[in-house]
N, C-alpha and C positions, 0 to 999 in steps of 0.2 A: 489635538488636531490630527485627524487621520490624513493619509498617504493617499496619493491615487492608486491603486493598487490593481486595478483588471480585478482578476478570481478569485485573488487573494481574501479571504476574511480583514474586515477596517482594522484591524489591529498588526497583520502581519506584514513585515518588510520584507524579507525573503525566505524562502524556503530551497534549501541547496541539497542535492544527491552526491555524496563526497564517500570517495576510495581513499584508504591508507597508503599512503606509496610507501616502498619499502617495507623494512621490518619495524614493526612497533619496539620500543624499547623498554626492557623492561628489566630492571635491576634494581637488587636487593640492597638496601642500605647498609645491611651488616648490625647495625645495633640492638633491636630484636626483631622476633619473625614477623612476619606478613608486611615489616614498612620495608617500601619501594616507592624509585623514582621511575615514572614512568614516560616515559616523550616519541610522540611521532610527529611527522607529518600527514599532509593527505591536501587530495586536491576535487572540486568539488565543479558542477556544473548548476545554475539556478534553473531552477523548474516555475517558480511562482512568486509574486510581488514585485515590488522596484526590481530586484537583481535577476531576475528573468533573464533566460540568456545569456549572463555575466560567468565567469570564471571567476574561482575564490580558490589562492593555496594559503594553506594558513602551516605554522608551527604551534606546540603547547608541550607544555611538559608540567606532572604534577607529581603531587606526594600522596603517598595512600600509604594507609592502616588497615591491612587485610578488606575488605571491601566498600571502605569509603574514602573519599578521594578530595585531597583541597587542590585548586590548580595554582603555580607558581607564576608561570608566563604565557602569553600564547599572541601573537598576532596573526594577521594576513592582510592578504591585498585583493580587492574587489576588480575583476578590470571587464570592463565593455568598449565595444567600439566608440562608445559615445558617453564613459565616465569612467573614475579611478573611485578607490574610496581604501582607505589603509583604517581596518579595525585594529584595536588594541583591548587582554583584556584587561578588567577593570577588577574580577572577581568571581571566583568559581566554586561550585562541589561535585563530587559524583559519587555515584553508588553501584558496584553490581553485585548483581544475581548470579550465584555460580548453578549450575547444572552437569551431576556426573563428570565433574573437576574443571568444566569451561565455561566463563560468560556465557549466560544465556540471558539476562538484560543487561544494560547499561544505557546512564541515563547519565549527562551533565547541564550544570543552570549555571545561569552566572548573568553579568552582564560585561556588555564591551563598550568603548570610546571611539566614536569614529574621531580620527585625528586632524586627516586629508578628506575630503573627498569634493569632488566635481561633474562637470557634466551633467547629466541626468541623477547623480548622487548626491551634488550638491545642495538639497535639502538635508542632509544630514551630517553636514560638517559640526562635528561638537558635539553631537548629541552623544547619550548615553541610552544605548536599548539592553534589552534581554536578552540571552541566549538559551536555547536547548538543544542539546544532539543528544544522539538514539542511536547505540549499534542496531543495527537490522540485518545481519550479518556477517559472519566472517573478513575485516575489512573497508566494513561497508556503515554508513553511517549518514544520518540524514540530519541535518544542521537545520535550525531555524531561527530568525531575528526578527522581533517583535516590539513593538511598544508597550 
């Protein structure tokens, strides 16, 4: 059963434009090379679907073996003047592309749990959707939740 969605493609729930706040984290585990824990935040503004105009800051933090990546945690909190909605995730991977020694793709799937949510979000209390985010630049990262 698809979403009311406006512009959105029937399958997509939101589509979010989200900056890294701060410094991303990134350290070596010490046991051998390339595995690292990595964790940031970032905060994100909706462009498209249900969360249009919502705000999203989420946490995550994962494990990586030189360029593939399992994630360990991560939630956020959806808010609009007229709905909350607290994702959790459920299950992730990632992958990047290095270029002359720096990301130049990166790509994470997974899926998340909505836990909370209401207001205008309240069709998605419980549900379990998909996830993808795409660095698109230095910081810069475009988040999307799907059915």
């Amino acid at each position: 059963m698809g979403l009311c969605l406006g512009t959105a493609s029937a399958d997509t729930i939101a589509r979010y434009d989200c900056t890294i706040v701060g410094t991303m984290g990134l350290e070596p585990i010490g046991d051998r090379p390339g595995h690292m824990l990595v964790s940031f935040q970032y905060s994100c503004i909706g462009t498209d679907g249900l969360m249009k105009g919502a705000t999203y800051t989420a946490n995550v933090a994962s494990e990586w073996e030189n360029q593939k990546g399992r994630y360990l945690y991560g939630a956020g909190i959806h808010r609009s003047t007229d709905g909350y909605a607290v994702a959790v995730l459920s299950e992730g991977t990632g992958s990047v592309v290095m270029k002359d020694g720096t990301p130049a793709i990166s790509e994470a799937t997974g899926k998340v749990v909505f836990r909370l949510a209401s207001g205008r979000f309240a069709e998605l209390a419980g549900r379990t959707v998909n996830f993808t985010a795409r660095l698109v630049g230095p910081g810069h990262l475009v988040y999307e939740l799907a059915d």
